[in-house]
C-alpha positions in Angstrom: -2.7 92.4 -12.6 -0.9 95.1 -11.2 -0.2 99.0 -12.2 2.9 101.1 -10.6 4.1 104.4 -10.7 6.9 106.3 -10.0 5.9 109.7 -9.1 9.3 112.5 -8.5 8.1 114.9 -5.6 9.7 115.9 -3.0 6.4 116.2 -0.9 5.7 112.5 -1.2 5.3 111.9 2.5 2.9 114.9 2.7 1.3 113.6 -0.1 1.3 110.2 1.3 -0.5 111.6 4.7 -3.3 113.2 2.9 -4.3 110.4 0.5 -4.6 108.3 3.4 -6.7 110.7 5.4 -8.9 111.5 2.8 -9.7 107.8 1.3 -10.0 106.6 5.2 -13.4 108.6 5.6 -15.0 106.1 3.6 -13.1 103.1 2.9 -9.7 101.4 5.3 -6.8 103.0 4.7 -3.2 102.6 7.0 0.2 104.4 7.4 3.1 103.4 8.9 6.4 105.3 8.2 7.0 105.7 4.6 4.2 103.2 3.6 0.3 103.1 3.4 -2.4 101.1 2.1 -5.7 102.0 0.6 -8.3 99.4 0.5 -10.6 100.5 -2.7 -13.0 98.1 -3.7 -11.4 97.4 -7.2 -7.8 96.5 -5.1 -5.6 97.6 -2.7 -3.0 100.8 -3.5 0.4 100.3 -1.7 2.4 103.6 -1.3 6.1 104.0 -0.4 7.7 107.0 -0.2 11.3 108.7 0.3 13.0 112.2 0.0 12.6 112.1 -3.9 9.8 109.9 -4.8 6.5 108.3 -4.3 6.2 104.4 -5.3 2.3 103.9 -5.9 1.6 100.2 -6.6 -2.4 99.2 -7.2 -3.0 95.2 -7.5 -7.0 94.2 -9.7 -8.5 91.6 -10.1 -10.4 92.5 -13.1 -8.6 93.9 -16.0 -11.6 96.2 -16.9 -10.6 97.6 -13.3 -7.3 98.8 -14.6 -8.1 101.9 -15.8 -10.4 103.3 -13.2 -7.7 102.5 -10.9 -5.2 104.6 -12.6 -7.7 107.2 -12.8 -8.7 107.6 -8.8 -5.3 107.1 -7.2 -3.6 109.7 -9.8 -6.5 112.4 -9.7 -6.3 112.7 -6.3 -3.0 112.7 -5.7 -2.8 115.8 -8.6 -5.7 117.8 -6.7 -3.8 117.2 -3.1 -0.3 118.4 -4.8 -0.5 122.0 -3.7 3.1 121.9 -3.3 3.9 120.8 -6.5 3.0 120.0 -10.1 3.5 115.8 -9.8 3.2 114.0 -13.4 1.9 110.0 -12.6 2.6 107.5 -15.3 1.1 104.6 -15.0 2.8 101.1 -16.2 1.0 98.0 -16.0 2.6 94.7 -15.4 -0.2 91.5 -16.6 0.8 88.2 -15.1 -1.1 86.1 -17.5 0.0 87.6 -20.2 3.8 87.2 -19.6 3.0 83.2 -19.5 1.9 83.2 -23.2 3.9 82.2 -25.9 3.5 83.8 -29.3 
């Protein structure tokens, strides 16, 4: 199962640096460029960023993980935002329930 969201700022690669450095102190974390990858135990965050945007993309394997997900990757990327006011709306995309037939 995965969540994305497309967040409009154009701080993202700021954004991007600081998320990174702050989740790294405790679990792995990587940038390269315009990307990074946080390792939380619930699933891996990828981020992707350019001029306008950040792309924030969080893969579970538990569905009851969904929601505290959401909750960590967009509270911290709201209390880093000093540059701006960034709004993160979360939609989630289940696998397993796109293969069911009604």
């Amino acid at each position: 199962m995965t969540t994305e969201a497309i967040v409009k700022t154009e701080f993202g690669a700021l954004y991007l640096k600081k998320l990174c450095r702050h989740f790294a102190h405790k679990i792995p974390a990587t940038i390269s460029g315009s990307q990074g990858r946080i390792e939380f135990p619930f699933g891996p965050c990828r981020i992707n960023v350019n001029d306008e945007q950040m792309h924030l993309h969080i893969e579970v394997d538990d569905a009851a993980e969904m929601d505290r997900a959401e909750q960590v990757v967009a509270e911290h990327l709201i209390r880093m935002a000093n540059k701006d006011e960034p709004t993160v709306k979360w939609i989630r995309n289940n696998p397993a329930l796109e293969n069911t037939a009604i």
